[in-house]
Each structure stands twice: as C-alpha cells, then as structure tokens.
C-alpha positions in Angstrom: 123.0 -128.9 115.5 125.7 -131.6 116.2 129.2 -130.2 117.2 130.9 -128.3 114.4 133.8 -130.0 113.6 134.5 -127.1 110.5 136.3 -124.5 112.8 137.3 -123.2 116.1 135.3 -119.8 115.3 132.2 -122.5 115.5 132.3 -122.7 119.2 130.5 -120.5 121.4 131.7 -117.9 124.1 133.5 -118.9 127.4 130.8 -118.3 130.3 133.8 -116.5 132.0 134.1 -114.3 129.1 130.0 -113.8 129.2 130.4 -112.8 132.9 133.5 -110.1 132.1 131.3 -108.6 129.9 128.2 -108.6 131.7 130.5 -107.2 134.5 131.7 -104.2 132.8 128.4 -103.1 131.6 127.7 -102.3 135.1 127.9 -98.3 134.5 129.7 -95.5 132.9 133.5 -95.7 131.7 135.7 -93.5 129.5 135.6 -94.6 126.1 138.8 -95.6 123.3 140.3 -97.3 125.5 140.9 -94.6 128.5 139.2 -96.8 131.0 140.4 -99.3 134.0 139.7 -102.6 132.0 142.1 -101.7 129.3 144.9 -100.3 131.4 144.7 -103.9 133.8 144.2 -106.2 130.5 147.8 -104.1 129.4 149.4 -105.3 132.3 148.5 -108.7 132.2 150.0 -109.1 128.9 153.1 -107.1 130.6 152.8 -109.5 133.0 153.6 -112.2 130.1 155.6 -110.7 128.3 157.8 -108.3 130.4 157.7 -104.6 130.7 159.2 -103.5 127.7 156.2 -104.2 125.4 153.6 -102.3 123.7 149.9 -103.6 123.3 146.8 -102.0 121.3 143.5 -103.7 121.3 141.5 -104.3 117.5 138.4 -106.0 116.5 139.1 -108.9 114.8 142.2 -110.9 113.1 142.3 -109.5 109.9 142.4 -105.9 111.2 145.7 -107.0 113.4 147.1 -108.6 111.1 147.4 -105.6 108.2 147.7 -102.7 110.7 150.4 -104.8 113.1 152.0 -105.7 109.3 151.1 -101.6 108.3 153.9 -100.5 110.8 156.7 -102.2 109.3 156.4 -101.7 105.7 156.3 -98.7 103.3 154.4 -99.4 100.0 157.5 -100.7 97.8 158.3 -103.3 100.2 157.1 -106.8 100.1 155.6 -109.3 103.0 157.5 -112.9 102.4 155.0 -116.0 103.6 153.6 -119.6 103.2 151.4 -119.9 100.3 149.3 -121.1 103.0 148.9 -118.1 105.0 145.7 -116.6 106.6 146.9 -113.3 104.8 147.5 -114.6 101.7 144.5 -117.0 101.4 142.2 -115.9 103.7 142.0 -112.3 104.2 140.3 -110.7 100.6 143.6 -109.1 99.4 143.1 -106.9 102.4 146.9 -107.0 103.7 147.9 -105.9 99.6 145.0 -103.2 99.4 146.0 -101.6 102.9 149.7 -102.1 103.5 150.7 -101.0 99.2 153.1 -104.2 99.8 153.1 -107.1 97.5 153.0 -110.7 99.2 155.7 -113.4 98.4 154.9 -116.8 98.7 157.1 -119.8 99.7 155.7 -123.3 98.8 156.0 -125.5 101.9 155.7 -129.0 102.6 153.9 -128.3 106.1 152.7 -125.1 106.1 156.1 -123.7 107.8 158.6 -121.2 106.5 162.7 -122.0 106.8 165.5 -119.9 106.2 166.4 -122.0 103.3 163.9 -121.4 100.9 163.6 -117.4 101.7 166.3 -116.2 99.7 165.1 -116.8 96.0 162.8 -113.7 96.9 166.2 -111.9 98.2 168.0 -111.7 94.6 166.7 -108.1 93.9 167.4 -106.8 97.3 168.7 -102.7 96.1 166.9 -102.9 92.2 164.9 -100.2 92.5 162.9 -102.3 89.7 160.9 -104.7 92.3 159.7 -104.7 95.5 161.8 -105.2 98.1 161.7 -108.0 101.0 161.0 -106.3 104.3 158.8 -108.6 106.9 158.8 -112.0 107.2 155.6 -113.7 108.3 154.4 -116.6 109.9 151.6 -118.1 111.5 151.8 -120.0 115.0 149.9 -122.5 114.6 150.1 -122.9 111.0 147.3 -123.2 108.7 148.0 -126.7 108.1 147.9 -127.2 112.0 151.7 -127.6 112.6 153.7 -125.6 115.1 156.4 -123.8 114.6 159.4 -125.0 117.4 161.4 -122.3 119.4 164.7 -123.1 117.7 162.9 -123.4 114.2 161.3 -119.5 114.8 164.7 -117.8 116.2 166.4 -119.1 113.4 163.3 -116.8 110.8 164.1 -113.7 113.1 167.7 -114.2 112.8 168.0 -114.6 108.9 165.3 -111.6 108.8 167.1 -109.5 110.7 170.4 -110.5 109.3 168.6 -109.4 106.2 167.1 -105.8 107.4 163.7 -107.6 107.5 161.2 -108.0 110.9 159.9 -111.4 112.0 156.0 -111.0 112.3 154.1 -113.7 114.2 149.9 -114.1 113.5 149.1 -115.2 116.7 145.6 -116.4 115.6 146.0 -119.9 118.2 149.0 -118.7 120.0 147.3 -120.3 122.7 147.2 -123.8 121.4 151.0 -123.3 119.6 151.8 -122.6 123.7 149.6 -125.7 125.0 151.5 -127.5 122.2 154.6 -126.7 123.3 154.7 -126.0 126.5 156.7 -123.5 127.0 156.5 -120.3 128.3 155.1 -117.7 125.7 157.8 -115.1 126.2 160.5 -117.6 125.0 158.7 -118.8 121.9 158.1 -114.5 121.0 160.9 -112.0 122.5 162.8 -114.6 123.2 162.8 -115.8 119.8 163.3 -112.7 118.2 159.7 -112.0 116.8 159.4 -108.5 116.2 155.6 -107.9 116.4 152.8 -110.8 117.0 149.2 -110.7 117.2 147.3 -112.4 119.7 144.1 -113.7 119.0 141.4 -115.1 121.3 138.2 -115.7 119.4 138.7 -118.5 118.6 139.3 -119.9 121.6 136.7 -118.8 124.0 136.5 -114.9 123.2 133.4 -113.2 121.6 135.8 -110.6 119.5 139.0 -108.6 119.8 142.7 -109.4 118.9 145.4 -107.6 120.7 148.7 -106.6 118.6 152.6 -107.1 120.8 154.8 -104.8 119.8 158.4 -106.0 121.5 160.2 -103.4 120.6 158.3 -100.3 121.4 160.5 -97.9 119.7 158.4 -99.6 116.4 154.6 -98.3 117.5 155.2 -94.9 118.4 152.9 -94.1 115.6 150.7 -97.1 116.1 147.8 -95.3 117.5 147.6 -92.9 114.6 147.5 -96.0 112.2 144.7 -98.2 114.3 142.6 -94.9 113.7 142.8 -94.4 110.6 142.8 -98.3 109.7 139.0 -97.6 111.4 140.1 -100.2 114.4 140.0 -97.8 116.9 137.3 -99.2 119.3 134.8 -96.5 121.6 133.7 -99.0 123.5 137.0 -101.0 124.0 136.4 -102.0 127.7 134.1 -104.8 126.2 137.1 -106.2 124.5 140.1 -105.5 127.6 137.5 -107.2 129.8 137.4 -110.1 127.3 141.3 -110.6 127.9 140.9 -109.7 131.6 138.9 -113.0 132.2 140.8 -115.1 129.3 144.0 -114.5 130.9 142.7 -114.8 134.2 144.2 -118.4 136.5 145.2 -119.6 132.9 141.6 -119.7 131.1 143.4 -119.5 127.8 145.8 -122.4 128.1 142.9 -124.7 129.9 140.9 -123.6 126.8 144.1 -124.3 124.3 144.3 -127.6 125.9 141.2 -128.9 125.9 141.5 -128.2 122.1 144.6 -130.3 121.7 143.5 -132.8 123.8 140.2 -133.5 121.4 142.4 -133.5 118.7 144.9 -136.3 119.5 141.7 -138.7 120.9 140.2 -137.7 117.8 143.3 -138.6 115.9 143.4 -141.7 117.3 140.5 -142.7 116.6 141.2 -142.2 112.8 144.4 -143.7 112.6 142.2 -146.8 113.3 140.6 -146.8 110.4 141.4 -148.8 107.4 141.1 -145.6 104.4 141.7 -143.1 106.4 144.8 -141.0 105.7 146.4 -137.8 108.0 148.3 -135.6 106.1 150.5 -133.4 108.2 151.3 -133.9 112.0 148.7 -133.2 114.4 150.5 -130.8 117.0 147.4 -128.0 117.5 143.7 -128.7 117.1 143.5 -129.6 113.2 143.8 -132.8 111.3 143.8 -132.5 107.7 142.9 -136.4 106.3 141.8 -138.0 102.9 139.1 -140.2 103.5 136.8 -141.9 100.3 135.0 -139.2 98.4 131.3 -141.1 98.9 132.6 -141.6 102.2 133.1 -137.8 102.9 130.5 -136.1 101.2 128.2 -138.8 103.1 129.7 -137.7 106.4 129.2 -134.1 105.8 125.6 -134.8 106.0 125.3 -135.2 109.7 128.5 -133.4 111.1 129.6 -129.3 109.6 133.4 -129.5 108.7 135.2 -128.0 105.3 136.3 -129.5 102.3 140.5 -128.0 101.9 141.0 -129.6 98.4 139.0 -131.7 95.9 141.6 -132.3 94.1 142.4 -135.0 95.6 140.0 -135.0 98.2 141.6 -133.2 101.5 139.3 -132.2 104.5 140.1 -130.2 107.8 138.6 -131.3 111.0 138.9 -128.1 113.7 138.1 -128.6 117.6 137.7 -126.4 120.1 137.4 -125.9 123.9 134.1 -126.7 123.7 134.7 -130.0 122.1 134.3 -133.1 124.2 135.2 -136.9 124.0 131.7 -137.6 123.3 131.5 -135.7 120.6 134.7 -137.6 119.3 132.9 -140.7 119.8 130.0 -139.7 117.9 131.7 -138.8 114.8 133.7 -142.0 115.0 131.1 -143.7 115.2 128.8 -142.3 112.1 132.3 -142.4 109.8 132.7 -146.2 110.8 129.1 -146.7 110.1 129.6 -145.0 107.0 132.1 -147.1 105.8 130.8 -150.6 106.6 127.7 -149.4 104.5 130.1 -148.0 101.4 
C-alpha cells in the first residue's frame, strides 16, 4: 500500500513506543494503574504542566473526551462547540448519550470558536425551560486543521468563565497545535485558562491511550469513580503509561508533531503549484483541505487512500503523519500532475 494520505490514525507505531511496550512486558506489575510506569508517566506530565494538575489515563479519544466533558456537566446543561467538532461529528452521539447534555453548535468560518458568536446560545441562561450553557469546547488543532492562538483561546476561558461555564480543550494533536506554535504547552493550557484538556497521542506515534489534564484538581476528585463506571478503567494500564513514558521521552512527541507539519507545508507547496488546485483554510497543522476537479480526484483516489470531506462541492482532506516523508510528497505530486495533463 502506498502512504495513506486519509489520516494520521493511518500511520503505524513509533519503534520507541514498540520498545516501551516490549519493555514493560518484562514481568509482573500491579494492575489499574498501581504500578511504577504510571506513577513516572504522571510526573512527566507534572513535569509539563506544573504540580498542581491531575492526570488519569483512558483508552482512546472518544472515551476522554465524554468522561473529561462528564465531570463538568449535570444532565440539563449543554456543551457549546464548532459544528465541526470531533464530538459533534465524529463521535456516534456518544458525548449526548453519556453526559444527558445537549450539544450547541456555532457555525464557523475555520473551524474555530470566538467569543462573539457564543452568546446567541446564552439568551436562556436561568429558564428552567432549556438547557443551560455550561462548557465550552474546542479542539486544538481544529478539525479543519487550523490552530487555535494563545491570545485567541484565553479570550474562550475568559468569556466562559465570565459566564459560569469551563473551557475544555480536545487535545487530539496537541502535539502538532504545540509544533505549530511553538510555544510552551503550559502557556497555550493553564496558562490560557483551559479548565480540563485531553491529550492524545495515537495519532502521532502511540498504539492507544489518551490521558485527561485536570488543571484544577479540586474538579476530579470524583474522577476515578466516573472513569470506572464510564468502563475506561484500564487493568493493564502500564501498557498505556509506558506509551507516554517513551513519547514524552527527549521530546519524541514534538519531533513526531513536526515531522507532520513539516510534510504538510512541502506538501502544500507543491499544490499551490498547480493550476486547479484550490486550499481552503490555512495550513497550520498536518491537514490541507483543497478542491481539485472531480475526474481529477476520484482518479487520484485510485492509487493513493485519502477522504472525500464534502461532495457538494467537491472538498477532500489530505492528513500526514510522522511517518510521512518528502518522497512520499513527491510521489503524490507527481501522479496528481500526471493526472491532470491526461484530463
């Protein structure tokens, strides 16, 4: 198979990560959690983040994104977000189904939330007819691949909080949103205001796991009552810790963020080039979103995997990952050019 250009989840595991596994499947350890890999991978997101910081380990994104959402909400509040966001698209109804809480969308031009356009869903704030506002969410990097700025992310947590609501941050590619920015992760988070983030790695090198940031820790003190009963409670959790032991190990997760990004601008480049080829939204992570001709596209498709976002018009998403390299730019520029001299 040629290099998947459909999605960062395409990519394989980081031989690192493969060795940190290997390596704790050495012998016998205490199991949910009670074990050495999980209390060092804690401290090296402490060591991030700062002291004051809780951190559970789950399975996958979904999972941290409804339990970490779980802990803010009671069932007659609501979840305010991009009509673009992983939990409202992407996630099977599972954040309404688990949380009680209704979702309310924003339209957005990029995929990014702004104060301005929150409070239409504020007007029944106190009538005990509708659902009231209580989290604001957003997703760093977006699902249209833009990144939310520092300044553009404090001012969410201040009207939120200025409005009784949290911030919550999916951290899906926090990594890449960091590599992006360059900045130190603490500022763009606690320094920012977010309330609670999750902080994904598969899709950047891990085989599984997600691990949810409390910053205030006053707000999980019944967390590990809700991770069990949301069934997210891991017995053999050492395979995950050991995961982030090695990711976050001489920065493995920005090198793999970065190699990402980097494939992404060459690869933008290269398209920019090209006579009917059209990006849609800035590339600041690893995703272009472009319009190309629909014979063209669909003829594409045929020797390299990536998704169609809309047919109506035609919108594809091209994803790359740290596995991606500048051949494997080359080669897809290459087949679409040849494509389109043929059309």
């Amino acid at each position: 198979m040629k290099r998947s250009f459909g999605s960062d989840n395409h990519s394989g595991i980081h031989p690192s990560i493969l060795d940190a596994i290997a390596r704790a499947n050495a012998g016998d350890e205490r199991s949910y959690g009670e074990d050495p890999y999980t209390e060092k991978a804690v401290d090296k997101f402490k060591e991030m983040f700062g002291e004051n910081i809780d951190v559970y380990f789950v399975g996958n994104g979904t999972s941290a994104n409804v339990l970490s959402l779980q802990v803010m909400l009671q069932p007659y509040h609501a979840i305010i977000c991009a009509e673009t966001a992983h939990i409202q698209v992407d996630e099977c109804g599972a954040p309404e189904r688990f949380t009680g809480c209704k979702l309310l969308t924003c339209p957005t031009p990029d995929g990014k939330l702004r104060p301005e356009i929150l409070p239409p869903h504020l007007t029944e704030v106190g009538f005990e007819h509708h659902v009231q506002p209580k989290v604001v969410s957003i997703s760093q990097v977006s699902e249209l691949g833009t990144v939310y700025s520092i300044e553009e992310i404090r001012d969410l947590a201040d009207f939120a909080h200025a409005h009784g609501m949290f911030l919550h941050m999916d951290g899906a590619r926090f990594a890449n949103a960091t590599v992006s920015l360059g900045c130190d992760p603490r500022a763009m988070t606690i320094g920012a205001g977010v309330d609670v983030m999750t902080f994904g790695g598969t899709k950047n090198g891990m085989m599984l796991g997600e691990a949810i940031i409390f910053f205030n820790p006053e707000m999980s003190k019944e967390f590990k009552y809700i991770r069990k009963q949301g069934m997210q409670l891991l017995s053999k959790m050492r395979f995950v810790s050991a995961q982030f032991l090695a990711y976050l190990e001489d920065n493995l997760w920005l090198n793999n963020a970065e190699n990402a990004n980097k494939m992404a601008k060459i690869l933008e480049k290269g398209l920019l080039e090209l006579k009917d080829c059209h990006i849609h939204y800035p590339v600041q992570a690893n995703a272009i979103f472009l319009s190309l001709p629909r014979e063209t596209a669909f003829k594409l498709q045929e020797e390299f995997f990536f998704y169609f976002w809309d047919q109506d018009p035609l919108e594809i998403r091209l994803m790359t990952s740290f596995m991606t390299t500048e051949q494997d730019i080359e080669s897809f520029l290459s087949s679409l050019k040849r494509i389109m001299e043929h059309r």
